[in-house]
C-alpha positions in Angstrom: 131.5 111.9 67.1 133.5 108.3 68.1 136.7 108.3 68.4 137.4 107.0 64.6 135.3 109.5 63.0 137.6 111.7 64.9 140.3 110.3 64.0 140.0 110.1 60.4 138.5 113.2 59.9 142.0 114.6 61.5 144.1 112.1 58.8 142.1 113.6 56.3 142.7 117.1 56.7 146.3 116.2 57.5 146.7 114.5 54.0 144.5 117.9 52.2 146.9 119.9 53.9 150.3 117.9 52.8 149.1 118.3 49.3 149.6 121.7 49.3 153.0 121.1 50.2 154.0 118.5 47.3 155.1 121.7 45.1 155.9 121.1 41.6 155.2 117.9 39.9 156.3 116.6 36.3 155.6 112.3 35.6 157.9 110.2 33.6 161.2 109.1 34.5 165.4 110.2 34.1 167.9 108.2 33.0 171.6 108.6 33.5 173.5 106.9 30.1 176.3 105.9 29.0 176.7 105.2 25.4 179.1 104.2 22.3 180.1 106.8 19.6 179.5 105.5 15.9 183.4 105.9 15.3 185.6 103.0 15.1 189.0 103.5 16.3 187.1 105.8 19.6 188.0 103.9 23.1 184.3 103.7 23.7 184.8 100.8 21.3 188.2 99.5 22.9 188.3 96.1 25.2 186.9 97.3 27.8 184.7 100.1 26.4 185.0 103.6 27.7 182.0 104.5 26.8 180.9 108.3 26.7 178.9 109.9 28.9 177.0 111.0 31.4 173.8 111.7 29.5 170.4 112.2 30.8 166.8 112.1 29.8 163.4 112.6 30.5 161.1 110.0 29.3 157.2 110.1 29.3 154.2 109.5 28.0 152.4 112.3 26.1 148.9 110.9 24.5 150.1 108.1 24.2 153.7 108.0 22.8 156.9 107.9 24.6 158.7 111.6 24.7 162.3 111.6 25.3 163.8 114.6 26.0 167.7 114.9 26.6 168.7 117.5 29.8 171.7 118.5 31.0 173.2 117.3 34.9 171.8 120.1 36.7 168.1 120.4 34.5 168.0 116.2 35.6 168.4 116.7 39.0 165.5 119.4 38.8 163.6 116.9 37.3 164.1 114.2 39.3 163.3 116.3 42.3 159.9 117.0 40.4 159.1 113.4 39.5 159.8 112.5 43.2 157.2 115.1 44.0 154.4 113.7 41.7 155.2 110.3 43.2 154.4 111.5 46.9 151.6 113.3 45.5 150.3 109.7 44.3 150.7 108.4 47.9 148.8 111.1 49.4 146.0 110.4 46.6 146.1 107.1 47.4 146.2 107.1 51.7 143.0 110.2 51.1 141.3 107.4 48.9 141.7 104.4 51.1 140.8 106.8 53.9 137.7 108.2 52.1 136.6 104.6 51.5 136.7 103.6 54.9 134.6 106.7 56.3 131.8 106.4 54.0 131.4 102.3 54.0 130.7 103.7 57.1 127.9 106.2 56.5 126.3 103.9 54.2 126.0 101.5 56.8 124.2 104.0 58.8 122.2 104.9 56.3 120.6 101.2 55.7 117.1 100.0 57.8 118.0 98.7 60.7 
């Protein structure tokens, strides 16, 4: 085996083994807000506004439509934590397919008449 086939087929069985590592993964996204009341003489409406707040959400896609859901501090930092593992999860997927593609352009050129 040359030294690349070696070589990748070690990066690829490093990269099957670091996604079983990733743990738990949600997608979407968390937002920290901070927002007006619909009350008038409330200092979120003063000069400057004070507005109220920390609130977070959860926002994804489900078939299609935009889900918000809004979380307490410590269920966004879960979250987030999540969401940061489905992102590296991505970048594994991605690194195995660029990998992948390299290794068999490679066997298909040793598979065409010479």
């Amino acid at each position: 085996m040359p030294d690349d086939d070696k070589k990748d087929a070690q990066r690829f069985e490093t990269l099957k083994d670091s996604v079983f590592r990733v743990g738990h993964i949600r997608r979407g996204s968390v937002t920290r807000r901070f927002m007006p009341c619909g009350k008038q003489p409330c200092r979120c409406h003063a000069m400057p506004p004070q507005l109220h707040g920390p609130y977070y959400q959860w926002t994804r896609k489900l078939r299609g439509k935009t889900v918000t859901v809004h979380l307490r501090e410590q269920e966004a930092e879960h979250i987030q934590g999540w969401i940061e593992n489905a992102r590296k999860l991505d970048r594994i997927v991605a690194d195995m397919e660029k990998l992948s593609l390299r290794v068999t352009e490679r066997l298909l050129r040793l598979l065409k008449p010479a």
